[in-house]
C-alpha positions in Angstrom: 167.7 -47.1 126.9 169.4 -50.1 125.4 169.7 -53.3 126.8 172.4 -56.8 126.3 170.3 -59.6 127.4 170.8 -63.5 126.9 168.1 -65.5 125.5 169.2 -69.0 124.1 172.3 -69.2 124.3 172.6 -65.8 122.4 173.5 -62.3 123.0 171.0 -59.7 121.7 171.1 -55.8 122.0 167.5 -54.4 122.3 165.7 -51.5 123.4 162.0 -50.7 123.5 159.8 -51.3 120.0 161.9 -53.3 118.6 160.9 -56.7 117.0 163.7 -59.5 118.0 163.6 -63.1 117.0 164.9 -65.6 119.8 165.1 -69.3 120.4 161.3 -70.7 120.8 160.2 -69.5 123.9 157.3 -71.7 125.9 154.6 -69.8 125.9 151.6 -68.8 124.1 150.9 -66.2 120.8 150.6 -63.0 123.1 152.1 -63.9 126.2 154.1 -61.7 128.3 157.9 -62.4 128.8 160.6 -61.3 130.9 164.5 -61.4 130.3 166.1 -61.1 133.5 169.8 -61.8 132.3 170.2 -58.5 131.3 174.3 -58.5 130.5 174.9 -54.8 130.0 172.4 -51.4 129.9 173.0 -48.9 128.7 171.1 -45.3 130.1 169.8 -42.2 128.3 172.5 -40.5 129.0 175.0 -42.7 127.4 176.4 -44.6 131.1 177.4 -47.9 130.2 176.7 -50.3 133.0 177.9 -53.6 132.9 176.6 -56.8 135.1 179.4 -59.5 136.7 178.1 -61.7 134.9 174.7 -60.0 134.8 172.8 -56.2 135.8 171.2 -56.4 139.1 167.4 -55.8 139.5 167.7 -54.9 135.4 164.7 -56.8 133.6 163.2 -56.4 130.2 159.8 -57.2 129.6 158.9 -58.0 125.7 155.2 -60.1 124.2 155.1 -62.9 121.9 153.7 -61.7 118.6 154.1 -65.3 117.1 156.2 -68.5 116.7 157.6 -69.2 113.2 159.4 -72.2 111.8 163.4 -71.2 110.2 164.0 -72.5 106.5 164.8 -75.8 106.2 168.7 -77.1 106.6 169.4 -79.8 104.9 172.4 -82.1 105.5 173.8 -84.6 103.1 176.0 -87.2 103.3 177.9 -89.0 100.3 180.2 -91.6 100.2 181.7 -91.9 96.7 181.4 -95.5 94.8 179.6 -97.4 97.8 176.3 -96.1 97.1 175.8 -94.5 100.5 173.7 -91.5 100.5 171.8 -89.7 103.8 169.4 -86.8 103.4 168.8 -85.1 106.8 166.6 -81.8 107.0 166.0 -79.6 110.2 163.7 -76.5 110.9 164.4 -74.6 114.0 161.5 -73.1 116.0 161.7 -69.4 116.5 159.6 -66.6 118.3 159.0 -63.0 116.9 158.9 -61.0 120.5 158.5 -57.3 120.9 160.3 -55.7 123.3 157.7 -53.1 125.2 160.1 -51.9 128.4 163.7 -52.2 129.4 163.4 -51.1 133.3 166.7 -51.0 135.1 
């Protein structure tokens, strides 16, 4: 059974075992989660059913294996002649969740 939810802003398509990384979550290394803005699901016998704007009663249920830090993104800025130069870096905070159930 596969599932659309929406985790941080983003769109994922999951189904049960796999290993997803989404937007830090806040909770703990082994903490259970649930995704109840399940957008679409999809059955075992290939129904496609669709949510307005999301699947009633439709939940997903994953665990926190960890929460990892993104390479670093650096932005420069240059002015040419003046002398002006910015460095700016950013790592975004992730988490590594494992989906265990998608129950519709």
């Amino acid at each position: 059974m596969n599932a659309i939810i929406q985790s941080g802003g983003k769109q994922l398509k999951v189904k049960a075992g796999d290993i997803v990384e989404v937007e830090k979550l806040p909770v703990e290394d082994g903490a259970e989660v649930i995704f109840d803005q399940v957008l679409a699901l999809e059955g075992e016998d290939g129904k496609l059913n669709i949510g307005t704007p999301v699947v009633a009663g439709a939940k997903v249920v994953g665990k926190v294996i960890e929460v990892l830090k993104a390479k670093k993104v650096v932005a420069f800025k240059m002015k040419r002649r003046k002398g002006y130069r910015r460095t700016h870096g950013h790592r975004q905070r992730y988490s590594r969740v494992e989906i265990i159930a998608v129950n519709a």
